[in-house]
C-alpha positions as CSV (number, residue, x, y, z in Angstrom):
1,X,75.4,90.4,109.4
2,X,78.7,92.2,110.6
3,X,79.8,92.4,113.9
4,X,79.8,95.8,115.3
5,X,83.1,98.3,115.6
6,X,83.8,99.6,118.7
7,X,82.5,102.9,119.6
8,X,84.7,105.5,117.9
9,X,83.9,109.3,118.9
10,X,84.0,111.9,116.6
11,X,86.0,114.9,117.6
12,X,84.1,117.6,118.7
13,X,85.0,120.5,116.2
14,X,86.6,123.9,117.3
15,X,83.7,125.9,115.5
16,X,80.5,125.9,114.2
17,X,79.7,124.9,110.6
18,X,82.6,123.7,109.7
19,X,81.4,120.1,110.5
20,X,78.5,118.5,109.4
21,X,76.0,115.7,109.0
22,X,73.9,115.4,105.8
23,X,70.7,112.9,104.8
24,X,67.7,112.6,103.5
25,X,64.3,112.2,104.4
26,X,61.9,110.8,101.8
27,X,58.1,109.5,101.6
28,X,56.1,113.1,102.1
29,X,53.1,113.4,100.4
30,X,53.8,115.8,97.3
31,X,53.7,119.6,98.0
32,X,54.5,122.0,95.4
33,X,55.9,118.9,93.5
34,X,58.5,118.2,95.9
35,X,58.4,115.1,98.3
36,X,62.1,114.4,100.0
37,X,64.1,117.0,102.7
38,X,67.8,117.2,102.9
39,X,68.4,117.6,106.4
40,X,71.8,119.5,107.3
41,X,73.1,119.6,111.2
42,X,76.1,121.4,112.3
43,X,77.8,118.9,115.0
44,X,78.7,121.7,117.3
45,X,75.4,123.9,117.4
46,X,73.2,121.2,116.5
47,X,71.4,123.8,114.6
48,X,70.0,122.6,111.5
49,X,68.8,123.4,107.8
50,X,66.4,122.0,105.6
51,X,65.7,121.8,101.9
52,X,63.1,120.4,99.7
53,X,63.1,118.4,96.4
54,X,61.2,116.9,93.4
55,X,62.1,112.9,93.3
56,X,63.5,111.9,91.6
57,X,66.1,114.3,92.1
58,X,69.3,114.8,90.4
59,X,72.6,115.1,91.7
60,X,73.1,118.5,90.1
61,X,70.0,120.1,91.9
62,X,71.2,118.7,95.0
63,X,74.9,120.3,94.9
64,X,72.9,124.1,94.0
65,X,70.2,123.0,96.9
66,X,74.0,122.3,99.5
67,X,75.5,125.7,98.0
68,X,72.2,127.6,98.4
69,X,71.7,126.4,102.1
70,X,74.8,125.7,103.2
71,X,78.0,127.0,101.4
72,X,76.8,130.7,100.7
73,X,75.6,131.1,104.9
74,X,78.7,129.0,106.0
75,X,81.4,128.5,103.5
76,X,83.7,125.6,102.7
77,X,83.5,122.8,105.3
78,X,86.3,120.5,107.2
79,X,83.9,117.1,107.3
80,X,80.7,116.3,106.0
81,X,79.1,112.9,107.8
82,X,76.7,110.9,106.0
83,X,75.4,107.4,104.9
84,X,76.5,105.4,102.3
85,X,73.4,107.4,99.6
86,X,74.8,107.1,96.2
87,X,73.9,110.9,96.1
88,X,76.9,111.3,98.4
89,X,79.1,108.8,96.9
90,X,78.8,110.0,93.4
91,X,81.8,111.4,91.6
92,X,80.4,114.7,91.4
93,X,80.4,114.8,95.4
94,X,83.6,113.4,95.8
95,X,85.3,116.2,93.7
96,X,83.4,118.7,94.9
97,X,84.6,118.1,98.2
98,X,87.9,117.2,97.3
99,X,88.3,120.6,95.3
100,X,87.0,122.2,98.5
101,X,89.2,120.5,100.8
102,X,86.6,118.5,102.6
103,X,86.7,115.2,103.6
104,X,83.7,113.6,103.3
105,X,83.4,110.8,106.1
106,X,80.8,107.8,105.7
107,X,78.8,106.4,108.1
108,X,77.5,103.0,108.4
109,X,74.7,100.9,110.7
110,X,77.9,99.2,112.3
111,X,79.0,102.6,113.8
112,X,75.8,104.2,114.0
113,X,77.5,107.3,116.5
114,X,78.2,109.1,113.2
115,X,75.2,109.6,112.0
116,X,73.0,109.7,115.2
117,X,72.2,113.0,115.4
118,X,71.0,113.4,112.1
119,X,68.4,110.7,112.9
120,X,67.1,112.8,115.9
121,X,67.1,115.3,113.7
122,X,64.7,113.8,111.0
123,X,62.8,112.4,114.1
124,X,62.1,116.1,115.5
125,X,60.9,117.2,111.8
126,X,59.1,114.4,110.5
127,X,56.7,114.7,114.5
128,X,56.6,118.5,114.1
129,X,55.5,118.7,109.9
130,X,53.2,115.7,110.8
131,X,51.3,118.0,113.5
132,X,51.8,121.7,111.6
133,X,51.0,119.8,108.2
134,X,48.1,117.3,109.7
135,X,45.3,119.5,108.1
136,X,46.9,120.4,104.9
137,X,48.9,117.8,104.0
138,X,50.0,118.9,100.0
139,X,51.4,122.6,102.0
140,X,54.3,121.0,104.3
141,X,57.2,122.3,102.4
């Protein structure tokens, strides 16, 4: 095991949506076929978006899922922060963003302050669709 970096802050960006953290959440009992959530956070707000998928899911879908919920409400983005998914490391991703202009910033468990609050943020919704979905569980998405 690796020795942990030394804490390195993010800037705090000028605006909203312009920087972002990205993951996944999988394991949900199907519902309308789909079982994972791509969780989206704006760094700034901390406001957040959410979008279901089928698994396995392919790259493709997930780019029209970002541009549904995220590029047509927010447009092209400075920085994008997320884990090491092969999702996000694909080529598709990297020249997507590169064509946008966006870098696209991994995260790692050695410097765990990048990705923190999109950790809280799949903590607060996996609690709340495990109480609103307790009864029903196939109708979470």
């Amino acid at each position: 095991m690796g020795t942990p970096g030394l804490l390195q802050p993010l800037p705090i960006p000028n605006r909203t949506w312009i920087n972002i953290s990205m993951d996944f959440i999988e394991g949900f009992s199907k519902s309308n076929g789909k079982s994972i959530i791509l969780v989206v956070v704006d760094r700034l707000s901390k406001y957040a978006h959410f979008g279901s998928l089928v698994h396995p899911y392919k790259i493709a879908i997930v780019a029209k899922l970002f541009m549904d919920i995220i590029f047509k409400l927010h447009g092209i983005l400075e920085m994008i922060i997320n884990d090491y998914d092969p999702t996000f490391t694909s080529h598709f991703w990297q020249e997507l963003f590169k064509l946008q202009g966006t870098h696209l910033n991994m995260s790692s468990a050695y410097h765990p302050q990048t990705d923190g609050q999109i950790e809280i943020i799949n903590k607060y919704l996996e609690t709340y669709l495990c109480y609103f979905a307790l009864a029903k569980l196939v109708h979470w998405v």
